[in-house]
N, CA and C atoms as an extended XYZ file, in Angstrom:
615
Properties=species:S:1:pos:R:3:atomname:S:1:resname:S:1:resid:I:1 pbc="F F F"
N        58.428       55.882      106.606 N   UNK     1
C        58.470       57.187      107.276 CA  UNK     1
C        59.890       57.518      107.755 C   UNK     1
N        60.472       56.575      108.484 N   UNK     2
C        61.562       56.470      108.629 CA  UNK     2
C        62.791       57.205      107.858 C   UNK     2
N        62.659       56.369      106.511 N   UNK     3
C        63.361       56.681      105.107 CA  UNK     3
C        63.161       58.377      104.623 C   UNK     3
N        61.782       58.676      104.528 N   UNK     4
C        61.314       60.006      104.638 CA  UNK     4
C        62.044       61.269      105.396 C   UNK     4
N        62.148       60.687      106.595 N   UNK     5
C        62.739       61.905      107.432 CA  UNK     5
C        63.820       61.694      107.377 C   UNK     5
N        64.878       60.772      107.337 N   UNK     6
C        66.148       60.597      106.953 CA  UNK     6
C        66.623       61.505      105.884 C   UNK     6
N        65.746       61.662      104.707 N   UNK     7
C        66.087       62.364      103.235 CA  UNK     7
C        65.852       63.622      103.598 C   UNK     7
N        64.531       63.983      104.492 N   UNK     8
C        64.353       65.423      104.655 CA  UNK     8
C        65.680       66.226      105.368 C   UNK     8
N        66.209       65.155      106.603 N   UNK     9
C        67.202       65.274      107.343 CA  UNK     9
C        68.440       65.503      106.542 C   UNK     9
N        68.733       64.966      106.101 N   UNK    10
C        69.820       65.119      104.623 CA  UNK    10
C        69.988       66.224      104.096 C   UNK    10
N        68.662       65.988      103.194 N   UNK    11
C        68.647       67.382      102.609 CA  UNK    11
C        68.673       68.975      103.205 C   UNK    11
N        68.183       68.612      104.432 N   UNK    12
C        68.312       70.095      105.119 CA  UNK    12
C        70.038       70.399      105.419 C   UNK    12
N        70.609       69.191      105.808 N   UNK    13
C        71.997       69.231      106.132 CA  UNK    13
C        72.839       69.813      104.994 C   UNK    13
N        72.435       69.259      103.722 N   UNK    14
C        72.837       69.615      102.379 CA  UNK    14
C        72.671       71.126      102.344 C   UNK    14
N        71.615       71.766      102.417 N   UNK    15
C        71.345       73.126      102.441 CA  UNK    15
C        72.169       74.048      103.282 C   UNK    15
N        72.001       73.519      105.032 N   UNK    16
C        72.521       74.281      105.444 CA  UNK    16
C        74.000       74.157      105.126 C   UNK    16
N        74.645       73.327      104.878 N   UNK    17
C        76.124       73.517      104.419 CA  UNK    17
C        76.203       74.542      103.213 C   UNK    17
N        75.025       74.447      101.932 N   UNK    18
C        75.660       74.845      101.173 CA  UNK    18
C        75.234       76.496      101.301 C   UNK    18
N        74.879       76.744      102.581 N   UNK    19
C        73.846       78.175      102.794 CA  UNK    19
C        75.444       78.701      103.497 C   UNK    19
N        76.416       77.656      104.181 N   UNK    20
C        77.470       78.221      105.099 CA  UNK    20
C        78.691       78.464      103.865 C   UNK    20
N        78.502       77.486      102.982 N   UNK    21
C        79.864       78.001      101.961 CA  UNK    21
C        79.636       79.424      101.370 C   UNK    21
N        78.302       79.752      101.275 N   UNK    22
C        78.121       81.303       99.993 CA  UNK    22
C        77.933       81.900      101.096 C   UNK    22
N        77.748       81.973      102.120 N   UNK    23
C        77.870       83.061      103.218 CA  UNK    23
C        79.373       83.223      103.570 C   UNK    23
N        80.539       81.490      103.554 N   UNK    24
C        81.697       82.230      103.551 CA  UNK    24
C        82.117       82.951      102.547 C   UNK    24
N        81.756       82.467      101.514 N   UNK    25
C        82.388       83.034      100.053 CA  UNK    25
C        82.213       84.438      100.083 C   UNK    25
N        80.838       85.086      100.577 N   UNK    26
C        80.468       86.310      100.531 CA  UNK    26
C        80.968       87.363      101.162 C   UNK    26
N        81.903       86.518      102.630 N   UNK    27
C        82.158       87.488      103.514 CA  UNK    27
C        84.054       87.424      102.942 C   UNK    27
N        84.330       86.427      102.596 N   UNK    28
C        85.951       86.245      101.959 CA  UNK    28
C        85.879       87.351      101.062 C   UNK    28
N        84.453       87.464      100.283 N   UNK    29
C        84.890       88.624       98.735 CA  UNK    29
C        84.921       89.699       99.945 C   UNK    29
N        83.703       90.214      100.424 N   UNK    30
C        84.067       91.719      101.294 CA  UNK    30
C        85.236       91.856      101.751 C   UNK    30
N        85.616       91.031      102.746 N   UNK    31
C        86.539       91.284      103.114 CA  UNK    31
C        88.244       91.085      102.171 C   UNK    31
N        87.786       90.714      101.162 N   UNK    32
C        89.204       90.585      100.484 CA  UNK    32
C        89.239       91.943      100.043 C   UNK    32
N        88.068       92.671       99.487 N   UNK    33
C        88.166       93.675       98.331 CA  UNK    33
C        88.322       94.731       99.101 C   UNK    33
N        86.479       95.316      100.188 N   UNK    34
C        86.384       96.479      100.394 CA  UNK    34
C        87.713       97.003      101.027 C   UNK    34
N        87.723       96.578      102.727 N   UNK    35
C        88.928       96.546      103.490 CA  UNK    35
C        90.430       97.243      102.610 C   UNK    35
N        90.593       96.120      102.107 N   UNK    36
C        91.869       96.331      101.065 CA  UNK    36
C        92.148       97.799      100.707 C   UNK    36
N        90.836       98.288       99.785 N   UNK    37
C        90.596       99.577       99.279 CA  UNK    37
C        90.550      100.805      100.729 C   UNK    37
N        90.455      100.495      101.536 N   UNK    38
C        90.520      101.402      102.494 CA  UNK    38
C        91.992      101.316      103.384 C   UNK    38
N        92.741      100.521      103.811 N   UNK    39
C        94.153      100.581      103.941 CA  UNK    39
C        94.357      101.542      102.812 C   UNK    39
N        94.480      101.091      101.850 N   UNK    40
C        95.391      101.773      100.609 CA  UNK    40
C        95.214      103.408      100.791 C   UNK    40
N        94.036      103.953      101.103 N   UNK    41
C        93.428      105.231      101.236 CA  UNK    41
C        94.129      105.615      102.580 C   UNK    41
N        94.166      105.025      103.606 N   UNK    42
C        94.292      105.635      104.808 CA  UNK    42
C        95.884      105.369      105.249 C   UNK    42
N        96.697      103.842      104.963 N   UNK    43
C        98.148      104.029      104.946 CA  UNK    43
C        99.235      105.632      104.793 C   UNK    43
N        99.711      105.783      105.822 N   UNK    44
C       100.269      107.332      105.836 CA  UNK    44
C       101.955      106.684      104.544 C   UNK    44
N       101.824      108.161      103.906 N   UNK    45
C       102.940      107.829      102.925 CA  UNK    45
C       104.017      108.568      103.189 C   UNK    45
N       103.938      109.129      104.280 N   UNK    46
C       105.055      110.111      104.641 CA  UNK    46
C       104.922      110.521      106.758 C   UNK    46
N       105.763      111.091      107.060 N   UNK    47
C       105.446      111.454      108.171 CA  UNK    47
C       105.055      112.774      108.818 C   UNK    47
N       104.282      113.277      107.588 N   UNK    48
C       103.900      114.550      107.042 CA  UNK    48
C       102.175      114.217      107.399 C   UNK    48
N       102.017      113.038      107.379 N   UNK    49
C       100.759      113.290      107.818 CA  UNK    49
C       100.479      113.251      109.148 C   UNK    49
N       101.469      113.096      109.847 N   UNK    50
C       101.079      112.994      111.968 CA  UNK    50
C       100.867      114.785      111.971 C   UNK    50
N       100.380      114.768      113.582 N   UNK    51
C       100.480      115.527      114.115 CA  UNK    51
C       101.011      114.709      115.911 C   UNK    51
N       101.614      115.333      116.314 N   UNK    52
C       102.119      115.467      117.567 CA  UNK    52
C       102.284      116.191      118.533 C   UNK    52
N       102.786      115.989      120.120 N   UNK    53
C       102.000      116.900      121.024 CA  UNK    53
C       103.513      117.389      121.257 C   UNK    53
N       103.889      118.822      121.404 N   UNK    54
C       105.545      119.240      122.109 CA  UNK    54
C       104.658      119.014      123.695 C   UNK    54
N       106.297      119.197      124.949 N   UNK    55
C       106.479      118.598      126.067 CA  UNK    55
C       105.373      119.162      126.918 C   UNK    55
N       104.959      120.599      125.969 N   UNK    56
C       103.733      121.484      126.887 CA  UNK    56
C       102.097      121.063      126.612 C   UNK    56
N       102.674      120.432      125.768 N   UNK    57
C       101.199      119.402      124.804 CA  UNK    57
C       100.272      120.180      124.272 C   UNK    57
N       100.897      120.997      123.414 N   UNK    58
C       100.914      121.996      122.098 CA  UNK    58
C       101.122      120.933      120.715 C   UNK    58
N        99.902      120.950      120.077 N   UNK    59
C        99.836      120.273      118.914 CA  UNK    59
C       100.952      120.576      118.313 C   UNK    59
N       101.523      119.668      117.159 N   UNK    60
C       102.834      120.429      116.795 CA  UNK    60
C       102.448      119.236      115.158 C   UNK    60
N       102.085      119.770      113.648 N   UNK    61
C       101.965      119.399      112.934 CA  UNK    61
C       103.203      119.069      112.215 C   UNK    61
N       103.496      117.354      111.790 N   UNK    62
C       104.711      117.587      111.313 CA  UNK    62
C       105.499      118.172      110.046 C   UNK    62
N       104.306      118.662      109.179 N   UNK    63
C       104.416      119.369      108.647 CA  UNK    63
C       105.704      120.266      108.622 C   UNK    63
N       105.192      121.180      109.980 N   UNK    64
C       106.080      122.159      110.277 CA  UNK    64
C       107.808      121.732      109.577 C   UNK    64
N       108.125      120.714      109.612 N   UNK    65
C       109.427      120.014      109.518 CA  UNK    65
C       109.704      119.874      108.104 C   UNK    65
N       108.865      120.072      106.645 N   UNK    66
C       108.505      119.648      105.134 CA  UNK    66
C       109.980      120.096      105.052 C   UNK    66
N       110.564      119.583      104.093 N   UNK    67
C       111.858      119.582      103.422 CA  UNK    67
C       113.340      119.809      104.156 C   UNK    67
N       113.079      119.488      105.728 N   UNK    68
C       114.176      119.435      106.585 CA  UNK    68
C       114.641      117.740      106.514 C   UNK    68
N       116.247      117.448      106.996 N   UNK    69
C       116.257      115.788      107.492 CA  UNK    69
C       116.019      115.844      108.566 C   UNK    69
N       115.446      114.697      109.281 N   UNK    70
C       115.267      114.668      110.483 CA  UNK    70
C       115.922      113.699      111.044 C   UNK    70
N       116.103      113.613      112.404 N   UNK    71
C       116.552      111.920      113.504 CA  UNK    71
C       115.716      112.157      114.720 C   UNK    71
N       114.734      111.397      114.266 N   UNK    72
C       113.939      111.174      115.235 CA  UNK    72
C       114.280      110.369      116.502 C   UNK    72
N       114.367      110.200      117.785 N   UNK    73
C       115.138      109.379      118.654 CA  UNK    73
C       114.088      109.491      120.169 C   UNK    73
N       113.684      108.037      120.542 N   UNK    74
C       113.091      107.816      121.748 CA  UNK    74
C       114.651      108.321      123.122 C   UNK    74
N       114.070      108.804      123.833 N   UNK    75
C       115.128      109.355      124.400 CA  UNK    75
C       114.442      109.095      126.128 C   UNK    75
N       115.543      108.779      127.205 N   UNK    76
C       115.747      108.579      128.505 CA  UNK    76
C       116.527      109.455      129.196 C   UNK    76
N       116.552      110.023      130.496 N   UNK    77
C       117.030      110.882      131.380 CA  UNK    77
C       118.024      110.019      132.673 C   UNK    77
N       117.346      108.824      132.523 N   UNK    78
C       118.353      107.955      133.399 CA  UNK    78
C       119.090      106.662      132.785 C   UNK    78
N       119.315      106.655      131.586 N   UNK    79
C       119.750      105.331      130.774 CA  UNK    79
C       121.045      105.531      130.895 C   UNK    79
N       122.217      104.419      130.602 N   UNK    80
C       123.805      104.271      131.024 CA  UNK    80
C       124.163      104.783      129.639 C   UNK    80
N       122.969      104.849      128.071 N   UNK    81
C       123.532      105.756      127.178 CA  UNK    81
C       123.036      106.922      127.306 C   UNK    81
N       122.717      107.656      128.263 N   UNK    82
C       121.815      109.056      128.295 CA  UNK    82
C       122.922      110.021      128.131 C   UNK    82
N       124.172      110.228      128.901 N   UNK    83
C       125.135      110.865      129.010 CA  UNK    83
C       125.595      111.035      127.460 C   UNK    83
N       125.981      109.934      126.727 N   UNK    84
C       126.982      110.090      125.754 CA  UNK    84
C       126.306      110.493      124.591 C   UNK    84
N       124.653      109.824      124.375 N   UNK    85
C       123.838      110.229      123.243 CA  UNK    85
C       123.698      111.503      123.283 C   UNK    85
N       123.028      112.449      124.426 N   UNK    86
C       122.908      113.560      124.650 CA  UNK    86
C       123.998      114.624      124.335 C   UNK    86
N       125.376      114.161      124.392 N   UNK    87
C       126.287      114.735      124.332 CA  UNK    87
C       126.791      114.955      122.193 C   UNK    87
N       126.780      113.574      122.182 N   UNK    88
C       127.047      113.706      120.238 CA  UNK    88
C       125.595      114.313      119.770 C   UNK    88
N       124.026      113.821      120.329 N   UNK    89
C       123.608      114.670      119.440 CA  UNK    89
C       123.641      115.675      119.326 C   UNK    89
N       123.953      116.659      120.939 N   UNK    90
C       123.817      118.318      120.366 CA  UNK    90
C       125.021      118.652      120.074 C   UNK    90
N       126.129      117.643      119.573 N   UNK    91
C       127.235      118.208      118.599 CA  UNK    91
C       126.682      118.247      117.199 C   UNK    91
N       125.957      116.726      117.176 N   UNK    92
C       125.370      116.726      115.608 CA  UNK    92
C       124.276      117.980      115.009 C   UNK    92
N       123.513      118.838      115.837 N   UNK    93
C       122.717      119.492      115.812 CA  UNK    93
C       123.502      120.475      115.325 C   UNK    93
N       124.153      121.086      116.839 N   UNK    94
C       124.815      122.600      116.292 CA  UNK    94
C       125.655      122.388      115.277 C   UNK    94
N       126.193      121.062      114.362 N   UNK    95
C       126.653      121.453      113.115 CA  UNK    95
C       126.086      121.537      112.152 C   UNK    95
N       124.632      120.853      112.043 N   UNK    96
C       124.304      120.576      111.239 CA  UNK    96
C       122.298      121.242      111.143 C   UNK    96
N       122.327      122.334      112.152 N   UNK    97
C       120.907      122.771      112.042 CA  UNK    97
C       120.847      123.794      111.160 C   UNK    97
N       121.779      124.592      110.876 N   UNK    98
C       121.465      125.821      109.705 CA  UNK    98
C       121.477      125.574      108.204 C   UNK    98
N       121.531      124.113      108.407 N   UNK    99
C       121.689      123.090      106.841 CA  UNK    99
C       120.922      122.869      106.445 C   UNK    99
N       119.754      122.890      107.892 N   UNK   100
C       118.491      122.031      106.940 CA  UNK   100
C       118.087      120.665      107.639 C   UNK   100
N       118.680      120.516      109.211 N   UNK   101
C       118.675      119.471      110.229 CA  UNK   101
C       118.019      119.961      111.122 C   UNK   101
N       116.986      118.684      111.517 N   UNK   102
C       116.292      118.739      113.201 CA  UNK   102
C       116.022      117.649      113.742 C   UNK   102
N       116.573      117.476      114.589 N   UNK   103
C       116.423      116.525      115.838 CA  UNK   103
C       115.193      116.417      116.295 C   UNK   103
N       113.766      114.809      116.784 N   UNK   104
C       112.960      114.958      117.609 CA  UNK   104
C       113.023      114.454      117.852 C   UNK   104
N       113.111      114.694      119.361 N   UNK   105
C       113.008      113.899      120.816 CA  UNK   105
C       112.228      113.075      121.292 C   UNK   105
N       111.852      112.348      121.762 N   UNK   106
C       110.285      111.558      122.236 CA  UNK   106
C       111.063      110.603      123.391 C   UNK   106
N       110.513      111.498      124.992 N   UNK   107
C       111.182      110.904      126.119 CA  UNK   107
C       110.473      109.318      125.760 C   UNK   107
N       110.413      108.651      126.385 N   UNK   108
C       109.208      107.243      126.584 CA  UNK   108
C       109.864      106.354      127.937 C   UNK   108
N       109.118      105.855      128.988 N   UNK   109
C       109.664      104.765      129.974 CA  UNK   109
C       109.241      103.868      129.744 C   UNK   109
N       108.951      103.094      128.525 N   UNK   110
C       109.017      101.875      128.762 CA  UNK   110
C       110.624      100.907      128.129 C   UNK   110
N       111.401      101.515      128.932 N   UNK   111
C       112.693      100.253      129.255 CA  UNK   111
C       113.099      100.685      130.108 C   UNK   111
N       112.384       99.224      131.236 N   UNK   112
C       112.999       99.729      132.603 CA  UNK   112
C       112.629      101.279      133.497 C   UNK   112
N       111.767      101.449      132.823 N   UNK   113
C       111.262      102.882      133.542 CA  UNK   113
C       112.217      104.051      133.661 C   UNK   113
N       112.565      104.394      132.903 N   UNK   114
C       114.312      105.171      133.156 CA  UNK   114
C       113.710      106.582      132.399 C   UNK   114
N       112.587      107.039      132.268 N   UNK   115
C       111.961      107.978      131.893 CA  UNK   115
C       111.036      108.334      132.877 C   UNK   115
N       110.506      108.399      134.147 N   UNK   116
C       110.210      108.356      134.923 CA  UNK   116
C       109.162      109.932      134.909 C   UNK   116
N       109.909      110.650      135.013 N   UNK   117
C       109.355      112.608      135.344 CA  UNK   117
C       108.592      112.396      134.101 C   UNK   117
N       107.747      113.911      134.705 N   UNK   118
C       106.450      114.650      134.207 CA  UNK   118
C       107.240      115.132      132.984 C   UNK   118
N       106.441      115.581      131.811 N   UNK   119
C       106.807      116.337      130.902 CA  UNK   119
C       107.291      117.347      131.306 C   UNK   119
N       107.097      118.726      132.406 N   UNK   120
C       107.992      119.628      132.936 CA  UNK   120
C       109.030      118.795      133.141 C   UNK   120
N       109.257      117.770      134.380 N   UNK   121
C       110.813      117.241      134.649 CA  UNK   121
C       111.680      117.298      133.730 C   UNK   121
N       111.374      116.234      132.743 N   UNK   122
C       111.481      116.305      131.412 CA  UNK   122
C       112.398      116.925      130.894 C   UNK   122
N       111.497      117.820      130.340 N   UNK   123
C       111.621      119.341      129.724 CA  UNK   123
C       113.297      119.754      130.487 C   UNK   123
N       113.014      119.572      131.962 N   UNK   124
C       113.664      120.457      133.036 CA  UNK   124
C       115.315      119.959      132.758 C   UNK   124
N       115.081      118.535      133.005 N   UNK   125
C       116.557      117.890      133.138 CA  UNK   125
C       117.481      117.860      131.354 C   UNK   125
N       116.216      118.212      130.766 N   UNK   126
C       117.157      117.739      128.960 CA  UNK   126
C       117.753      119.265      128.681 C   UNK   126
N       116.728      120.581      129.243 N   UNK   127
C       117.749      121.878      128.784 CA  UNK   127
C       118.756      122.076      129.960 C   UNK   127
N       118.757      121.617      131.315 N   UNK   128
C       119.465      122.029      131.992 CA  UNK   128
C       120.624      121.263      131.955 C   UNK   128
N       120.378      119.576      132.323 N   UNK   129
C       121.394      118.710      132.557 CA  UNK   129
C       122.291      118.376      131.276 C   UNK   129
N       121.530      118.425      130.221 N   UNK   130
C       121.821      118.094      128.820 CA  UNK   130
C       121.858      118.957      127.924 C   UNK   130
N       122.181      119.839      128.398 N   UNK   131
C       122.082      121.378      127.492 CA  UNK   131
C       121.457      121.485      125.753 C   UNK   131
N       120.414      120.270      125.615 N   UNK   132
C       119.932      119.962      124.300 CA  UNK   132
C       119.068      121.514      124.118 C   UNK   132
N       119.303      121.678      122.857 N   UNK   133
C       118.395      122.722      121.927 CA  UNK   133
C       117.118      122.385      120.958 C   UNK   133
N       117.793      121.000      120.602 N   UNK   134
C       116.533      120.505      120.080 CA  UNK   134
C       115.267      120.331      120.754 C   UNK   134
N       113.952      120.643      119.489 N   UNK   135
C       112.805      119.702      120.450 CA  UNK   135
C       112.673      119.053      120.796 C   UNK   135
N       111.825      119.037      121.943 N   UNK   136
C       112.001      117.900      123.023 CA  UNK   136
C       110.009      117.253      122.759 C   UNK   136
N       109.386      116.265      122.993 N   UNK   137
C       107.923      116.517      122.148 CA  UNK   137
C       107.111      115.758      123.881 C   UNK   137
N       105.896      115.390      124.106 N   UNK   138
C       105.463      114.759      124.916 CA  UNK   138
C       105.808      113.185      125.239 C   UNK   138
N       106.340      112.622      126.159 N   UNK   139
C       106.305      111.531      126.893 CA  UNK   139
C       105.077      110.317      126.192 C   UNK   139
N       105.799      109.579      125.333 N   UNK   140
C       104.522      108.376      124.763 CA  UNK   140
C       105.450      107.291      124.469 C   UNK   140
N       104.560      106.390      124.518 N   UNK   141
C       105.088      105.099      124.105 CA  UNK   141
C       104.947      104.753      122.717 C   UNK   141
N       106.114      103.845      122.438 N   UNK   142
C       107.044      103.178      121.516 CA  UNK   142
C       106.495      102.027      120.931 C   UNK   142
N       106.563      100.976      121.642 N   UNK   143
C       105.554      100.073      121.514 CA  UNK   143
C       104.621       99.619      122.007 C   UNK   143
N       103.532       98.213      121.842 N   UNK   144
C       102.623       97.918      122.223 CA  UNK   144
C       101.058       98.664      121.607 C   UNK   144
N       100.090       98.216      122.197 N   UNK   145
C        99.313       98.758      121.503 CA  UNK   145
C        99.001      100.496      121.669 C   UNK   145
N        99.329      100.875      122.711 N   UNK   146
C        99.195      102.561      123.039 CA  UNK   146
C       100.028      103.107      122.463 C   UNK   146
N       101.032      102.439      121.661 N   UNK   147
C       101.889      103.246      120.781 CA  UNK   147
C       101.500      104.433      120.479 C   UNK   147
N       102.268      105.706      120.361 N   UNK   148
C       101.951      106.339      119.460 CA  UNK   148
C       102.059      106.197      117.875 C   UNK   148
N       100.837      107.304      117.197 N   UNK   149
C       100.725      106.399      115.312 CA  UNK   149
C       102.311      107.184      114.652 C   UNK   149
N       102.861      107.863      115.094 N   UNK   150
C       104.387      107.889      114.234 CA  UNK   150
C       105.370      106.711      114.999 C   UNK   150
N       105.149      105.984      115.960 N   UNK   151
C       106.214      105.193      115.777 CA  UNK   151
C       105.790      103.772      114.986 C   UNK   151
N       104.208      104.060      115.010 N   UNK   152
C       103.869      102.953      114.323 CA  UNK   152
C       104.640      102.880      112.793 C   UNK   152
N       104.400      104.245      112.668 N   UNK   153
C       104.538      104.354      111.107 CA  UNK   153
C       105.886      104.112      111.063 C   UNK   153
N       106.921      104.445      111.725 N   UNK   154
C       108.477      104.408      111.651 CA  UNK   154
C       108.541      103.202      111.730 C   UNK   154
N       108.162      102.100      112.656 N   UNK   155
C       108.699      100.270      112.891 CA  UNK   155
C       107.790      100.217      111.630 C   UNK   155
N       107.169      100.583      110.891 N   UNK   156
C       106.668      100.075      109.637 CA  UNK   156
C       107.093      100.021      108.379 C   UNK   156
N       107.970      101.222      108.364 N   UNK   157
C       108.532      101.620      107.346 CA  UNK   157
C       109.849      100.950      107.581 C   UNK   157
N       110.584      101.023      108.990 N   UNK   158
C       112.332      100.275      108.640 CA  UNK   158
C       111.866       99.528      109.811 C   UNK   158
N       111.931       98.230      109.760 N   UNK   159
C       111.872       97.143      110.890 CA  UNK   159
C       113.139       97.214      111.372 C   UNK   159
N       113.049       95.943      112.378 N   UNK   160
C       114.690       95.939      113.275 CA  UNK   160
C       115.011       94.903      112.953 C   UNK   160
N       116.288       94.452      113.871 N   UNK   161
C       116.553       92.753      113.622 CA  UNK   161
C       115.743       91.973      114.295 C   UNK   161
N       115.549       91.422      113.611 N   UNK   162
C       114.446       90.111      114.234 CA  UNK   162
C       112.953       90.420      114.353 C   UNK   162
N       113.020       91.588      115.233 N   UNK   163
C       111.596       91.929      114.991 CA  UNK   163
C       111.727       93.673      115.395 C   UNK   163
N       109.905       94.191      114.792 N   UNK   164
C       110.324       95.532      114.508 CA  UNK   164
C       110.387       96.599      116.024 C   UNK   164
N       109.814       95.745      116.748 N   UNK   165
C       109.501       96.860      118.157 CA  UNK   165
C       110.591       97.352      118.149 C   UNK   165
N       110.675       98.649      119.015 N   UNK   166
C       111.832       99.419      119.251 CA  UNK   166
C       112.313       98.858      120.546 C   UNK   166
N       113.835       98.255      120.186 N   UNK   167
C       114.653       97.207      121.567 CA  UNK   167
C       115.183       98.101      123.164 C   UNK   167
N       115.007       99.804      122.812 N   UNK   168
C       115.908       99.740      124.067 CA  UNK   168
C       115.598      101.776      123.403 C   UNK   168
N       116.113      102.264      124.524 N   UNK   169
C       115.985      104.066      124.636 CA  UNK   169
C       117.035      104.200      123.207 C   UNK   169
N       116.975      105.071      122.763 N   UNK   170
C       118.099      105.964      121.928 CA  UNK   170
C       118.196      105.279      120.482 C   UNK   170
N       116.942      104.604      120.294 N   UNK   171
C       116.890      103.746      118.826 CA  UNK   171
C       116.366      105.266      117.930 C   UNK   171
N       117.455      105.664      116.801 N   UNK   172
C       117.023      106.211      115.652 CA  UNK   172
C       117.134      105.936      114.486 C   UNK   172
N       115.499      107.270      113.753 N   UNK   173
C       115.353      106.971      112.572 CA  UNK   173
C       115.890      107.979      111.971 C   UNK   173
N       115.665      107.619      110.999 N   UNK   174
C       116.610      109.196      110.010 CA  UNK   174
C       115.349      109.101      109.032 C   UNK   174
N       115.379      110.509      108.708 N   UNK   175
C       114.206      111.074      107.574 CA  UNK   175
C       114.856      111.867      107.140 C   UNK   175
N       114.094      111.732      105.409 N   UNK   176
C       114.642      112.428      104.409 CA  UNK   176
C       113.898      113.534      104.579 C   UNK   176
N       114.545      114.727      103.495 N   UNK   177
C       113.597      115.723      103.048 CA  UNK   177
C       111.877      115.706      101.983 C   UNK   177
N       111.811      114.560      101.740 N   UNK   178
C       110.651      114.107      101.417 CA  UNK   178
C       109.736      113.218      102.775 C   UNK   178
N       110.274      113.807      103.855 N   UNK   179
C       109.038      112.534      105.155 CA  UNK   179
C       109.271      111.284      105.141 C   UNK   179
N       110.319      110.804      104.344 N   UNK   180
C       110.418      109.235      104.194 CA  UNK   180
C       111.628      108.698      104.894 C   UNK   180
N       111.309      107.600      105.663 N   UNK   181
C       112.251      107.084      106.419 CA  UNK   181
C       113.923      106.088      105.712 C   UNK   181
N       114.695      106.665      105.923 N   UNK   182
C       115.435      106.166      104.626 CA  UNK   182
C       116.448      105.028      105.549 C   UNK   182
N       116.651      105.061      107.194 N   UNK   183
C       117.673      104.479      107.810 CA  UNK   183
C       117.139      104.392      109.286 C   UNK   183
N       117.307      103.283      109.980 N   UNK   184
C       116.943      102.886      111.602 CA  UNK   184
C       118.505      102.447      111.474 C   UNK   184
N       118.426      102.916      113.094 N   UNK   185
C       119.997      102.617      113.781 CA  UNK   185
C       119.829      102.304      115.299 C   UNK   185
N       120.506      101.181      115.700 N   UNK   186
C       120.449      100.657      116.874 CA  UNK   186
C       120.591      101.817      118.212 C   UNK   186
N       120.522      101.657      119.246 N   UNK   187
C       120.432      102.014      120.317 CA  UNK   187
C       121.658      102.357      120.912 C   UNK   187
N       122.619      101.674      120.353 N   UNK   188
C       124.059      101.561      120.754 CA  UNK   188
C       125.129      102.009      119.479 C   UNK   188
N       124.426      102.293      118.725 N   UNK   189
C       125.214      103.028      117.818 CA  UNK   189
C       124.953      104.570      118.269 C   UNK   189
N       126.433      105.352      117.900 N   UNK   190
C       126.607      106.491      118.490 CA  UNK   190
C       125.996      107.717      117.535 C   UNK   190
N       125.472      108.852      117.587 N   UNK   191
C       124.969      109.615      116.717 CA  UNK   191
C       126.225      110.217      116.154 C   UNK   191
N       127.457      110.357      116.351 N   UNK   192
C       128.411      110.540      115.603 CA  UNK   192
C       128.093      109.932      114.501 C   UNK   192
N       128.549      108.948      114.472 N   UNK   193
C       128.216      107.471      113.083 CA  UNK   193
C       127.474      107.744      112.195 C   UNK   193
N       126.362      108.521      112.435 N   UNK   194
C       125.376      108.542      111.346 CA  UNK   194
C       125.560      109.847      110.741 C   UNK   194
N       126.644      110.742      110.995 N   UNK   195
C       126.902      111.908      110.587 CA  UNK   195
C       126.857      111.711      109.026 C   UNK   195
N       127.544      111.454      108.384 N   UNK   196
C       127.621      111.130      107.276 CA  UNK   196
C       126.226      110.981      106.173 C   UNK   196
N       125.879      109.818      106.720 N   UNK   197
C       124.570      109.755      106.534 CA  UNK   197
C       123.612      111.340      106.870 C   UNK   197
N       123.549      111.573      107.749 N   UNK   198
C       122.626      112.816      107.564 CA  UNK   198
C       123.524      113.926      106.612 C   UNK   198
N       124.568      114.416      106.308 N   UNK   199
C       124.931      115.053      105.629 CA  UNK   199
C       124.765      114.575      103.693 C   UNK   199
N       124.751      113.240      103.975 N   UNK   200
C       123.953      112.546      102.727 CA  UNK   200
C       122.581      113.356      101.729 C   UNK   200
N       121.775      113.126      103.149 N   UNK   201
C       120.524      113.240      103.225 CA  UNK   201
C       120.007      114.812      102.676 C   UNK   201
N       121.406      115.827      103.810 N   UNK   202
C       120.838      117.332      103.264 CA  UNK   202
C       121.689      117.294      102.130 C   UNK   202
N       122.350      116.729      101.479 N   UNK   203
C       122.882      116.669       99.837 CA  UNK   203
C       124.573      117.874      100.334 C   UNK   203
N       124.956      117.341      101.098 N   UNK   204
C       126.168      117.751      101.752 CA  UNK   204
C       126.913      117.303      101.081 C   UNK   204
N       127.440      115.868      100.665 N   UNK   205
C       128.810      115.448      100.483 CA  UNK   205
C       128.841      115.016       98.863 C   UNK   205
């Protein structure tokens, strides 16, 4: 009897193992195949597919922007580069907006909290203090999981050094006239610098 239940014991052990391999096998195929097929469908191929909120939190489709370059730039009101960025980009703008250039703004506090004010404040201190013309869009975060989905899509498309989060206020991207991200530039590089490059881009030089 002994011997008996030993084999039954066995054999059930035998089963249930081989009941746990085709249940993994089954869930490895789903998940290798279906999944897969749905990234591929839903991955954004441009930045033509966001929509975003301006500072009054007015949907703003990016659309609106199709065959312009853009420099997109997380931007601060109290950062030690707030002064000088603010200053080259709306040189880079007023030379370069009747070309076929637009600047978007995206305040965000997470470094160091140096973004602090309401979307009015905002709004208040970038046309007054900073005499910027460009759009200015709603107050969101950069990284982490509350990201908003265009910066996702931007650290996706051009990573950083080392790793892709965005390191610090005044990190830009540059976009082509096709929505596609063609260049990320540090925080401490000056928007002068990339002049070139955006005149690239609108088929300037």
């Amino acid at each position: 009897m002994h011997t008996e239940a030993h084999g039954n014991m066995h054999w059930g052990s035998l089963i249930n193992r081989a009941s746990l391999v085709f249940l993994g096998l089954a869930l490895l195929l789903y998940y290798r195949h279906l999944p897969a097929k749905n990234i591929a469908q839903e991955s954004p191929n441009s930045i033509y597919e966001f929509t975003v909120k301006d500072v009054r939190g007015n949907d703003v489709p990016l659309t609106n922007y199709q065959g312009k370059v853009l420099l997109i730039v997380n931007v601060a009101s109290k950062c030690g580069l707030t002064q000088s960025n603010y200053k080259e980009l709306n040189i880079l703008y007023e030379k370069n907006k009747d070309q076929g250039f637009e600047i978007l703004a995206f305040p965000c506090n997470q470094f160091a909290w140096q973004e602090p004010g309401t979307n009015e404040e905002i709004q208040e201190a970038v046309c007054t203090r900073f005499k910027a013309e460009f759009p200015i869009f709603e107050k969101v975060d950069v990284n982490g999981n509350n990201a908003a989905p265009l910066y996702k899509f931007l650290k996706s498309e051009k990573g950083g050094l080392l790793v892709d989060a965005i390191k610090w206020n005044f990190t830009k991207f540059l976009v082509n006239k096709e929505g596609k991200v063609v260049e990320r530039y540090g925080p401490r590089t000056p928007p002068l610098e990339i002049e070139k490059d955006i005149q690239d881009a609108l088929g300037l030089s």
